[in-house]
C-alpha positions in Angstrom: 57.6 229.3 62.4 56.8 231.5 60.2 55.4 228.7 57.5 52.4 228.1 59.8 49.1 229.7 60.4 47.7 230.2 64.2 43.6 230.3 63.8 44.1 230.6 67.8 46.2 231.7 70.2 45.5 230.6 73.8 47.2 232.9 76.3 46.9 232.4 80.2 47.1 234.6 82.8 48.1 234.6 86.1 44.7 236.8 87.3 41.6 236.2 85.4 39.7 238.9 87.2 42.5 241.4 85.5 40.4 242.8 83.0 42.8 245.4 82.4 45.8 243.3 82.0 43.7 241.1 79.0 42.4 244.0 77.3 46.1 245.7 77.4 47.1 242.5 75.9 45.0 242.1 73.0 45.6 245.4 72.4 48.9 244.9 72.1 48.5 241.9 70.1 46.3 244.0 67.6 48.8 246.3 67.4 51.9 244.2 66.9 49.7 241.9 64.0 46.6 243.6 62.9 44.3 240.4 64.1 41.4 241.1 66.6 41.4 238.9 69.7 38.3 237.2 71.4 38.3 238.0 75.2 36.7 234.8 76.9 35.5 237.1 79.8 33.3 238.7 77.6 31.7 235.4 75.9 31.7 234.0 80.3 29.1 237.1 81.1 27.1 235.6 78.1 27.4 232.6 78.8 26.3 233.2 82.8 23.6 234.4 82.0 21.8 232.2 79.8 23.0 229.4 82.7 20.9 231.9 84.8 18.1 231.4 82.8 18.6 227.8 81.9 19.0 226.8 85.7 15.5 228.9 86.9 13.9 227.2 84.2 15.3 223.4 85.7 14.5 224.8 89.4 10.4 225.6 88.0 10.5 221.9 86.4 12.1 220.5 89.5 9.4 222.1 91.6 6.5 221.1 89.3 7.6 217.6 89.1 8.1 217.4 93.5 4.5 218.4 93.5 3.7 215.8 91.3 5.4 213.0 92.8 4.1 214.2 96.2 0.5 214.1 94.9 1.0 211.0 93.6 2.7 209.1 97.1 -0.1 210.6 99.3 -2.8 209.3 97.0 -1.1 205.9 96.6 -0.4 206.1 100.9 -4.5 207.2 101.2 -5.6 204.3 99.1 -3.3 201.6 100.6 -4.4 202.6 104.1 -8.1 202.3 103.0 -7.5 198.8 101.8 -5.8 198.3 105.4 -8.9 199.9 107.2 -10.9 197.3 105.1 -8.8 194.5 105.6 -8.7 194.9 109.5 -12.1 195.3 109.5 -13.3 192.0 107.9 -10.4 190.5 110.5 -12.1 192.0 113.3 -15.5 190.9 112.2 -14.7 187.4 112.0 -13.0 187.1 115.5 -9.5 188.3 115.4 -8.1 189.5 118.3 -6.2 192.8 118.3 -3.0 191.4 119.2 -3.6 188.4 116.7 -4.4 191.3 114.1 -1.2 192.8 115.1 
């Protein structure tokens, strides 16, 4: 064991929300070998954050591109019931009935 070299050391508690209990142990760990430890709770806070900021800027281009689409249905709905209108129209002028129409 003592031939090999650890670049990481991956220890798992039972309580992640025991800050205490993680800093005590890399403490510890510092003391007993000299080697700094990374605390992933510190590097989650980070990383929650910029996810924060990452998912408000997808929720503004979410609600740009619903406006959009919206636009673009009711003016594709408004023109295809013109053309309907128009359509009915000419039907009606040569003789249709409604109920033929129908």
């Amino acid at each position: 064991m003592e031939d090999f070299v650890y670049k990481k050391l991956l220890i798992r508690v039972n309580d992640n929300s025991d800050h205490d209990l993680i800093d005590r142990i890399a403490r510890d760990l510092k003391d007993a070998t000299g080697l700094t430890a990374g605390l992933t709770y510190e590097e989650s806070k980070a990383t929650a954050e910029v996810t924060t900021v990452i998912d408000m800027i997808f929720m503004g281009a979410i609600a740009i591109m619903m406006f959009l689409c919206f636009f673009a249905l009711s003016a594709s709905m408004t023109a295809n019931l013109y053309d309907q209108v128009k359509e009915i129209g000419v039907l009606r002028s040569m003789g249709f009935t409604k109920i033929r129409i129908t």
